[in-house]
C-alpha positions as CSV (number, residue, x, y, z in Angstrom):
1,X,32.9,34.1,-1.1
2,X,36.6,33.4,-1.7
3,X,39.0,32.9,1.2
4,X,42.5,33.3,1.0
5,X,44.3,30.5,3.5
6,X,47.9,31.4,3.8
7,X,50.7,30.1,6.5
8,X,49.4,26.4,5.7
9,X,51.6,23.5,6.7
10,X,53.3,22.1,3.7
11,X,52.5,18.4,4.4
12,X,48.3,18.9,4.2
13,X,45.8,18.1,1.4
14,X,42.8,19.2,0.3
15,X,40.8,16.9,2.9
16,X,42.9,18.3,5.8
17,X,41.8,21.8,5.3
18,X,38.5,21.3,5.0
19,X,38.5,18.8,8.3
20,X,40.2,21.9,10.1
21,X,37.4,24.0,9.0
22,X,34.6,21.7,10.1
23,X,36.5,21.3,13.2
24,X,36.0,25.2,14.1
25,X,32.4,25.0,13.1
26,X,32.8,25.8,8.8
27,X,31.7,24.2,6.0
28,X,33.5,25.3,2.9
29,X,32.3,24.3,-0.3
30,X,36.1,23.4,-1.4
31,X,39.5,23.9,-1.1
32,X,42.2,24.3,-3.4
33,X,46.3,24.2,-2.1
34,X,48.4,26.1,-4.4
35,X,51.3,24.2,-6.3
36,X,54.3,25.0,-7.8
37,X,54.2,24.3,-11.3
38,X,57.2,22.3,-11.3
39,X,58.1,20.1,-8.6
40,X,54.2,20.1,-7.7
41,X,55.1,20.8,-4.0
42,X,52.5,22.6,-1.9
43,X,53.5,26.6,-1.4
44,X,52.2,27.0,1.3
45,X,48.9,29.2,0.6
46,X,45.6,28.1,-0.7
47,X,42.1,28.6,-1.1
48,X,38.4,28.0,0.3
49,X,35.1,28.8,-1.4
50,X,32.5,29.2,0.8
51,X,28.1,29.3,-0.7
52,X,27.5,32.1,1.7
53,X,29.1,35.3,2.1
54,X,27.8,35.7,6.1
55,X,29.8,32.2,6.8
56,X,32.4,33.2,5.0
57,X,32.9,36.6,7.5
58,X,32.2,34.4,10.3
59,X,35.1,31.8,9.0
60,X,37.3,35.3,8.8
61,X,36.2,36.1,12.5
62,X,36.7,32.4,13.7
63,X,39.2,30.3,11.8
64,X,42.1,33.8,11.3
65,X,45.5,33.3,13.9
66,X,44.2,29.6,14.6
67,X,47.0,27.1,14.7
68,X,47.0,23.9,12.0
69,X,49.6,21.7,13.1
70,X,51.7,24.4,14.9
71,X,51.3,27.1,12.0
72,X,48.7,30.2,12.9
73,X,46.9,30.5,9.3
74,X,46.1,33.7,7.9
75,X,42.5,33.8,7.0
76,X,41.0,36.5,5.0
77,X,38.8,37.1,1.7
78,X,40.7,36.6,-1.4
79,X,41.9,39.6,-3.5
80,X,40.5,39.4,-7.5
81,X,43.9,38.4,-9.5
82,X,44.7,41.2,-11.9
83,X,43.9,41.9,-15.4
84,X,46.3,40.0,-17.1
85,X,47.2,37.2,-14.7
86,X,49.2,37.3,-11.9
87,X,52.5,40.0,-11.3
88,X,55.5,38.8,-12.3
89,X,57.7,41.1,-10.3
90,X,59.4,44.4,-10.4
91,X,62.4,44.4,-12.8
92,X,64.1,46.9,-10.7
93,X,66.5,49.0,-11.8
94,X,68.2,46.8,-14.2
95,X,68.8,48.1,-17.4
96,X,66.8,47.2,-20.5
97,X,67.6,43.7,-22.7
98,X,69.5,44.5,-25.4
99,X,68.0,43.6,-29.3
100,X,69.6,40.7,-30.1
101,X,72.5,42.2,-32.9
102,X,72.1,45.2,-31.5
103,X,75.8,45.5,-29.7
């Protein structure tokens, strides 16, 4: 099962996460913090595999609204990602680009 971790403290790792969640009684098989592409700075939200899907309900039940280093984390199992990768956003109402010569 795939958790989704998200309100995470900007200044953890990896290790940290998985120490929290052996703390509250969870083994996860590992952990991965999400990055921006760029700067390579945690954003903030992450995510824990877990062998069995039973432990991974009972890490939904036990580990969801507890605090990591004053932050309540958001536990709950991961959504698939979309065909096609993730969204990239509503354009809005904005009008379509112009063809380039096309003024």
């Amino acid at each position: 099962m795939k958790l989704y971790i998200g309100n995470l403290p900007f200044k953890v790792n990896e290790a940290d996460v998985s120490g929290w969640f052996q703390q509250h009684g969870v083994t996860v098989d590992s952990v991965t913090i999400m990055r921006d592409r760029f700067s390579n700075e945690p954003r903030g939200f992450g995510f824990a595999e877990i062998h069995d899907d039973n432990e991974g309900h009972r890490a939904i039940e036990t580990c969801h609204g507890q605090q990591m280093n004053g932050r309540a984390l958001v536990i709950n199992e991961a959504r698939p990602m979309p065909k096609g990768g993730p969204p990239r956003g509503d354009r809005g109402d904005r009008p379509p680009r112009r063809e380039r010569g096309n003024y």
